[in-house]
VMD Tcl script that draws the C-alpha trace (Angstrom):
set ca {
  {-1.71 -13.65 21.78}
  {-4.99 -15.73 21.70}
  {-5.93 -16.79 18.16}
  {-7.59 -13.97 15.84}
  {-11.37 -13.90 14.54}
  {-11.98 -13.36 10.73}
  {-14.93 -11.54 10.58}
  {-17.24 -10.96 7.37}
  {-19.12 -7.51 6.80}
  {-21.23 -8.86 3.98}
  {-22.80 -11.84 5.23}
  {-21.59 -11.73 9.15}
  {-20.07 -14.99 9.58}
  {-17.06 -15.45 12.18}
  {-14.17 -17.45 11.65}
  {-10.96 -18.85 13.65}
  {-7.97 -17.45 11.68}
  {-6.26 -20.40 12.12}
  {-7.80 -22.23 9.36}
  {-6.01 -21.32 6.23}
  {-8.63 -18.56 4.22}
  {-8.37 -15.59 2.19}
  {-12.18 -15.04 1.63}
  {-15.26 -15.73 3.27}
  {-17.81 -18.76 2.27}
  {-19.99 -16.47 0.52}
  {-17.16 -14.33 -2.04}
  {-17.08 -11.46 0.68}
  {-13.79 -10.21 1.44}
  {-12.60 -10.89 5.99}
  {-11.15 -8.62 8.14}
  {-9.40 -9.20 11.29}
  {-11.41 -8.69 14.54}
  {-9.89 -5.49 16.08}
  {-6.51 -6.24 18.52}
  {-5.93 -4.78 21.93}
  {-4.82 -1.39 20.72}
  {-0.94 0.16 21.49}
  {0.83 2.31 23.73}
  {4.17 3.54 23.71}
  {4.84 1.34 26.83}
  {3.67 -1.59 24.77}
  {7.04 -0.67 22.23}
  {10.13 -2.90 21.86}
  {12.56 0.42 21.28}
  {15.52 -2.10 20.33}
  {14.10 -3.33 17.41}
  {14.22 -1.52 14.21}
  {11.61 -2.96 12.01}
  {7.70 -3.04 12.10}
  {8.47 -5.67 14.93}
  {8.71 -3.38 17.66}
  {4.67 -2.67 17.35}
  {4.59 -7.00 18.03}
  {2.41 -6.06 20.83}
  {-0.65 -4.89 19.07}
  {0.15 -7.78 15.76}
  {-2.06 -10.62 15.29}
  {0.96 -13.09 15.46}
  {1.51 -15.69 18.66}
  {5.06 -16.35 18.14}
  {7.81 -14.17 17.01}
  {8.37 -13.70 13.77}
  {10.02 -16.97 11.74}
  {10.78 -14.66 8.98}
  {12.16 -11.15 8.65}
  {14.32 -8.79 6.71}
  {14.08 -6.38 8.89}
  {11.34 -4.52 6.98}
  {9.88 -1.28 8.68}
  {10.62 1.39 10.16}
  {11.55 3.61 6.74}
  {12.99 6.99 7.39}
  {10.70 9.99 7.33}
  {12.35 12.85 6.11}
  {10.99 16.97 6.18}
  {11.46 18.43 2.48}
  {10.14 21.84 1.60}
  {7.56 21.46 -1.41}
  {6.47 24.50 -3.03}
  {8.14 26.10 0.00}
  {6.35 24.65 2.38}
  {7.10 21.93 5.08}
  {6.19 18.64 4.25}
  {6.90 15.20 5.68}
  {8.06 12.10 3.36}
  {7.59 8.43 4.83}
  {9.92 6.71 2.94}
  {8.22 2.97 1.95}
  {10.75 2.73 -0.91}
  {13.37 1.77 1.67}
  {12.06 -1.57 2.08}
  {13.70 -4.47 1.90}
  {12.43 -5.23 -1.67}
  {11.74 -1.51 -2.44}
  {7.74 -0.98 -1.86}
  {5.93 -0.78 0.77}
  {4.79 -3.65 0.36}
  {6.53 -5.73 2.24}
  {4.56 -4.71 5.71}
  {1.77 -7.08 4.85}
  {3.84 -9.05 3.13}
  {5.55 -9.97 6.54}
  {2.67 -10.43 8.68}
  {0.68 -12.17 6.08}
  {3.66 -15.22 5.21}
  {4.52 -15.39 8.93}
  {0.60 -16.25 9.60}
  {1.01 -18.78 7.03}
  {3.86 -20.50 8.37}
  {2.14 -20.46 11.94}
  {-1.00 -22.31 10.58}
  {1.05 -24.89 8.25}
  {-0.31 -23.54 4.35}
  {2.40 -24.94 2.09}
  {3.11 -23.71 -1.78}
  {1.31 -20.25 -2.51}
  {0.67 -18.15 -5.32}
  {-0.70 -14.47 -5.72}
  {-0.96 -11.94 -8.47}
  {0.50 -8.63 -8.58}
  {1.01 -5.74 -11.19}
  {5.05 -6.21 -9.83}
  {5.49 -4.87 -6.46}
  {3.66 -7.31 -3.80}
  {5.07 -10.12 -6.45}
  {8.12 -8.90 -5.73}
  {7.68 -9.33 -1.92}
  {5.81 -12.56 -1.95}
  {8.64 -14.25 -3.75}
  {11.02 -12.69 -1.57}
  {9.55 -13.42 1.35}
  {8.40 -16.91 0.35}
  {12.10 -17.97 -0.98}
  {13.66 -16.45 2.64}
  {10.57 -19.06 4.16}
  {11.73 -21.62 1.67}
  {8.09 -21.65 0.60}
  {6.77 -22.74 -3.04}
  {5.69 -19.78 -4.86}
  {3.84 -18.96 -7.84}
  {3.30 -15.38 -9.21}
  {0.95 -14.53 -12.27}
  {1.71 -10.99 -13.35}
  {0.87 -8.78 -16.44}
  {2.53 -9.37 -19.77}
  {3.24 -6.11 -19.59}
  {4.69 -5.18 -16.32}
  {7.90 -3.16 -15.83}
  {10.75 -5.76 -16.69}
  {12.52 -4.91 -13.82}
  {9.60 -6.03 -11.02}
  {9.63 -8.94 -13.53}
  {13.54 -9.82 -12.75}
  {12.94 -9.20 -9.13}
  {10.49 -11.81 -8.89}
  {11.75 -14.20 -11.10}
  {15.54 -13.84 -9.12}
  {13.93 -14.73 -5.82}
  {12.81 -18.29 -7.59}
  {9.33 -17.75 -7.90}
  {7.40 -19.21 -10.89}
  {6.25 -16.45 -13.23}
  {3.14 -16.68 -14.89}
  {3.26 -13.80 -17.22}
  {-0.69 -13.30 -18.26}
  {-1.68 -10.69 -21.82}
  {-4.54 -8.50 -20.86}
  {-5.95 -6.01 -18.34}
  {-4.95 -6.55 -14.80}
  {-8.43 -8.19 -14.49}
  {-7.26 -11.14 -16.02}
  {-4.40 -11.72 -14.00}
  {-6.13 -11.75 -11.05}
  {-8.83 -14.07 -12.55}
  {-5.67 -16.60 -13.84}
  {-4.91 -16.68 -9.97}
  {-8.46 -16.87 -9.02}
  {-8.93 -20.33 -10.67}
  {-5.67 -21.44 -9.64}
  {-6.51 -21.45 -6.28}
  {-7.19 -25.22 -5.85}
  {-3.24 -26.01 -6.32}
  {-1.91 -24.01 -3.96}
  {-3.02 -21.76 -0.93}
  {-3.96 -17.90 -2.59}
  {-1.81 -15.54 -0.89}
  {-3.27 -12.34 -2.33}
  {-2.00 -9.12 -1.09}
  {-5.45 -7.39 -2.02}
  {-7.56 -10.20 0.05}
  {-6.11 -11.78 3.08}
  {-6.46 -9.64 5.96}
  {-3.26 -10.42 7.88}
  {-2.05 -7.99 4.68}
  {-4.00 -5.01 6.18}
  {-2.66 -6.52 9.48}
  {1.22 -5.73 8.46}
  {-0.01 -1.95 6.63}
  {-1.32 -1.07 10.32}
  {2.46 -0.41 11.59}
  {3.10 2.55 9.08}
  {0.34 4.06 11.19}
  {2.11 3.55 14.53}
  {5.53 4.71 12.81}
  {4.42 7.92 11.37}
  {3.27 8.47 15.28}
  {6.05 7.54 16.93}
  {8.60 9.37 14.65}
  {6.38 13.08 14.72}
  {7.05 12.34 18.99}
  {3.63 10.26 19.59}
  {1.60 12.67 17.19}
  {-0.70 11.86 14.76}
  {-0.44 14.26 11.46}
  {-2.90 16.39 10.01}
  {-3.03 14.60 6.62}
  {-1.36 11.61 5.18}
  {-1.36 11.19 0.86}
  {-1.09 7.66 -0.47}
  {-0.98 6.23 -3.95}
  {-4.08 4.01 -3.68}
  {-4.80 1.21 -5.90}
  {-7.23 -1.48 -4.36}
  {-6.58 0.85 -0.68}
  {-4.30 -1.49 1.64}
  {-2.88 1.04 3.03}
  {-5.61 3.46 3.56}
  {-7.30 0.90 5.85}
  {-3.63 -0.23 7.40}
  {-3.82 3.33 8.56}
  {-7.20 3.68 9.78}
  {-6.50 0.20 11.37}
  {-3.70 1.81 13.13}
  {-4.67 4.94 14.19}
  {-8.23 3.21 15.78}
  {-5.41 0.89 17.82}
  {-3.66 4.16 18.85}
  {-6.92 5.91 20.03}
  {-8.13 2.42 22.10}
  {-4.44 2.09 23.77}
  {-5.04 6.30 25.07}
  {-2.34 7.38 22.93}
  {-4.46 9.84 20.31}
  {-7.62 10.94 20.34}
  {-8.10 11.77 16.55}
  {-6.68 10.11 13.52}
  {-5.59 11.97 10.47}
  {-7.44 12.96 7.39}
  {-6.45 10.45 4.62}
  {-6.39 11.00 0.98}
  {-6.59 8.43 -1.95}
  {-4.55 9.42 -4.68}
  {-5.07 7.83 -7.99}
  {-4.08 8.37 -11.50}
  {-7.39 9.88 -13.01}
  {-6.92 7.19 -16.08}
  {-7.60 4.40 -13.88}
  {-9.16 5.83 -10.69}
  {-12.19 3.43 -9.32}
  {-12.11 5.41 -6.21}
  {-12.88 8.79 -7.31}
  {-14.75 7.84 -9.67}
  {-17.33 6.55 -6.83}
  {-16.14 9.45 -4.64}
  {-17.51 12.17 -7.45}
  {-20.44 10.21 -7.81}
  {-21.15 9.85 -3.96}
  {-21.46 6.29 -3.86}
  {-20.55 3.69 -1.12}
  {-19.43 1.28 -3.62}
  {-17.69 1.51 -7.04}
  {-19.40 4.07 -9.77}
  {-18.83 2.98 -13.75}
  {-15.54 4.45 -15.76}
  {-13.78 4.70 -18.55}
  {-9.89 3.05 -17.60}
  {-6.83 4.01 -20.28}
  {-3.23 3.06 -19.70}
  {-1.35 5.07 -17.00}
  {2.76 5.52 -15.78}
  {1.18 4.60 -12.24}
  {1.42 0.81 -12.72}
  {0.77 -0.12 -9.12}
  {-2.38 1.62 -8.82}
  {-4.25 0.75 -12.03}
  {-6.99 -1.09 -10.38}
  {-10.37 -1.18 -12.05}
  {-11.91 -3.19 -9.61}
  {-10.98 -3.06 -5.74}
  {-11.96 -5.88 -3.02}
  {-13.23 -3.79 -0.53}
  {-14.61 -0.32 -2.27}
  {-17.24 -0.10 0.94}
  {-14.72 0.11 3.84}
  {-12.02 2.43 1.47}
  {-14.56 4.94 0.91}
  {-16.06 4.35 4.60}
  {-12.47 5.13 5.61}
  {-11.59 8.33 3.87}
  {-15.39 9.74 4.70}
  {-14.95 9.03 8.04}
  {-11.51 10.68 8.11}
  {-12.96 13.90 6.40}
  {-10.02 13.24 3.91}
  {-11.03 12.31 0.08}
  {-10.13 11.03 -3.18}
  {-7.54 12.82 -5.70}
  {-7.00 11.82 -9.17}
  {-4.13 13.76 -11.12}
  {-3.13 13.80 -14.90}
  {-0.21 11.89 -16.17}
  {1.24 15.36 -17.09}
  {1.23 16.45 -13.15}
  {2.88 12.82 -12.27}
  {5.79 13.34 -14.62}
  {6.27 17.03 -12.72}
  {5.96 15.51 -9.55}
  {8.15 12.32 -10.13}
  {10.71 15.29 -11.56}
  {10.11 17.44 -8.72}
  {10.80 14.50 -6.24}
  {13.87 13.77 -7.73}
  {15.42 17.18 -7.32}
  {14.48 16.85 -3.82}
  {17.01 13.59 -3.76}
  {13.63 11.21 -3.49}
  {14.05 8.63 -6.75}
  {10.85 6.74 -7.02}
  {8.59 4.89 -8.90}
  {5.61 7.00 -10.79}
  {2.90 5.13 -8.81}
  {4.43 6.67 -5.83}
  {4.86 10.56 -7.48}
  {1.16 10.42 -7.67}
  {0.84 11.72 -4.12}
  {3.26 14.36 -5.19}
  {0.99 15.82 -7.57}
  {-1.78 14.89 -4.98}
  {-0.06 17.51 -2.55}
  {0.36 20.28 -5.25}
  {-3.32 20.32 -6.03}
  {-4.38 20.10 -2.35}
  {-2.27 22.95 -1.69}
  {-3.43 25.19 -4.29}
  {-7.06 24.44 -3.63}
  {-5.86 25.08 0.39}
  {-7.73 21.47 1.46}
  {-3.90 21.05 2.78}
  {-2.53 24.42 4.14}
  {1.07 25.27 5.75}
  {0.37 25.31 9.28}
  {-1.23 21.44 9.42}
  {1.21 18.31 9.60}
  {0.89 16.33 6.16}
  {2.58 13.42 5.42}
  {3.31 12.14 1.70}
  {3.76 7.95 2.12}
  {6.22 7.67 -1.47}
  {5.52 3.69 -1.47}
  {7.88 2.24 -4.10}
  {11.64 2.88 -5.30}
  {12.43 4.44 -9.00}
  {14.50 1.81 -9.44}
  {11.31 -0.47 -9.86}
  {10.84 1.90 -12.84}
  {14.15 2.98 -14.37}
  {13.57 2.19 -17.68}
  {10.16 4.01 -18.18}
  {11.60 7.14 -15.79}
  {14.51 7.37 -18.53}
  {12.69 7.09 -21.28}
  {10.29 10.20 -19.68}
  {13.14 12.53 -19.06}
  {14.78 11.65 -22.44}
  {11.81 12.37 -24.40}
  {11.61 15.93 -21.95}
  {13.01 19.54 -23.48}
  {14.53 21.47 -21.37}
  {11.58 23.79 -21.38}
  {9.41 21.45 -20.53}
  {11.27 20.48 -17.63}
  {11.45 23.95 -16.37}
  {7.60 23.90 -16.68}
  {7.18 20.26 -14.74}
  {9.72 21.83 -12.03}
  {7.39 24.95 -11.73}
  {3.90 22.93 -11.36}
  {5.42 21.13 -8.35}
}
mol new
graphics top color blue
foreach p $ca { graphics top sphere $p radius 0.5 }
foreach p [lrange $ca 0 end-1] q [lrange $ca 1 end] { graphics top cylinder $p $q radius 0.2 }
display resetview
């Protein structure tokens, strides 16, 4: 493959992505010039990871690093009786899934010679980085929150990254790494666009396993909205290689303490709306300020999909719910649990229609706040959470 373009929607400018950037000149976020599209001709069926879609990647060589991540099961589970799909992310290699981008984004940096990086995370994509980083033998560096679940903390800090625990909101961990970025390369998850790159493939997955279809509706826990424009990404490179000729409605779910998204959503604005944030059990999706608000929104409203924010109440049910069905994640990921039982009692998501549910990190990231929810549970109450679901 020919080298990529970086392309800038807020002031226009082009770039070769072969010079080493995670922003434009101007403070706009980049985005990768769209690729040649896919076909199921175009698929390597003997390899069981995200690499069989290499085709339609913006990488020239194979990949220098891999642990095989991709290609997570997707399981059918009845859900209030009905039949729903379940992509499971949480099978990763480090247990989110983050570790699509993660993939595509450190093998772009190896291919164009970056060095040391560093990146900030609430735990998850720190998690990756460092793993993928120490499997690259590349210097890494990961600021995270004080207060981030110990166990993403471990994670990180057994892969050999540096931790840079920062006290605060999650906007001050990302501006710690901001003004680091003059000793080391910025690897951040939420701005380079070979990350969005690497989120494309659960798009061509979800196809491929439902026998070249694309769903009716896909859920995902959405914090700054990777994946919702990985899928639109890879549904438009589905409909330009003949394969589809409509993508799926996609739904942002967010917890409604911390939910920039529908916040602009209920306000009907193209960029983010003011709102109130309080502490939430979905972690990886308390994001007060996203990077690219315009083309998430742009995204679902072009999808005819939306924005759902559910109580903390209806993602303890639905992390309990999921667990009875044998699916142990992280609360960030029940969110689109509770996401499904509200669309399905308001009938925006009815029986008949293909929906997908994308459960995006393990409850093992979480353990210790999942036991302390159930402990703290009656057994009435627990009947009460199973009967919301």
């Amino acid at each position: 493959m020919t080298i990529a373009t970086y392309h800038c929607p807020i002031c226009g400018s082009n770039f070769s992505a072969a010079q080493p950037l995670w922003r434009c000149s101007c403070g706009g976020p980049l985005d990768l010039a769209p690729g040649p599209g896919l076909n199921r001709h175009d698929i390597v069926a003997t390899e069981a990871s995200l690499w069989r879609y290499a085709a339609a990647l913006a990488v020239r060589d194979t990949p220098r690093v891999s642990l095989g991540e991709g290609w997570t099961p997707l399981l059918q589970r009845d859900w209030a009786g009905i039949p729903v799909w379940f992509k499971l992310e949480s099978q990763m290699p480090t247990g989110s899934f983050k570790d699509r981008g993660t993939a595509l984004m450190v093998n772009h940096l190896i291919e164009i010679g970056t060095g040391p990086i560093h990146e900030d995370s609430s735990g998850n994509a720190g998690a990756s980085l460092a793993t993928y980083a120490a499997a690259a033998g590349i210097p890494c560096r990961i600021y995270v929150p004080a207060s981030a679940p110990r166990a993403k903390l471990t994670q990180i800090a057994a892969a050999g990254a540096e931790l840079r625990p920062v006290a605060g909101p999650r906007e001050a961990v990302s501006n710690a790494a901001l003004a680091a970025a003059g000793e080391s390369f910025y690897a951040s998850h939420n701005w380079h666009p070979y990350f969005i790159e690497g989120t494309q493939t659960l798009a061509f997955e979800l196809w491929e396993q439902l026998g070249f279809r694309a769903p009716d509706n896909v859920l995902v826990p959405t914090g700054y909205g990777s994946n919702i424009l990985g899928l639109e990404r890879g549904f438009a490179a589905l409909m330009r290689g003949g394969e589809i000729s409509r993508g799926p409605r996609l739904y942002a779910v967010q917890a409604a303490n911390c939910a920039a998204f529908a916040a602009a959503w209920s306000a009907g604005m193209e960029a983010l709306a003011p709102f109130a944030a309080g502490p939430t059990l979905a972690d990886g999706i308390a994001t007060q300020r996203p990077v690219r608000p315009k083309s998430v929104l742009r995204a679902l409203r072009q999808s005819q999909g939306g924005v759902v924010a559910v109580s903390e109440d209806e993602i303890v049910a639905a992390l309990r719910a999921l667990g009875r069905l044998g699916l142990f994640v992280e609360p960030t990921a029940a969110t689109a649990g509770a996401a499904l039982s509200r669309l399905l009692q308001q009938r925006r998501v009815t029986p008949e229609q293909m929906t997908v549910v994308v459960l995006t990190g393990h409850g093992l990231k979480a353990a210790e706040r999942i036991a302390d929810l159930f402990a703290l549970g009656s057994a009435e109450a627990s009947r009460a959470e199973d009967g919301k679901a």
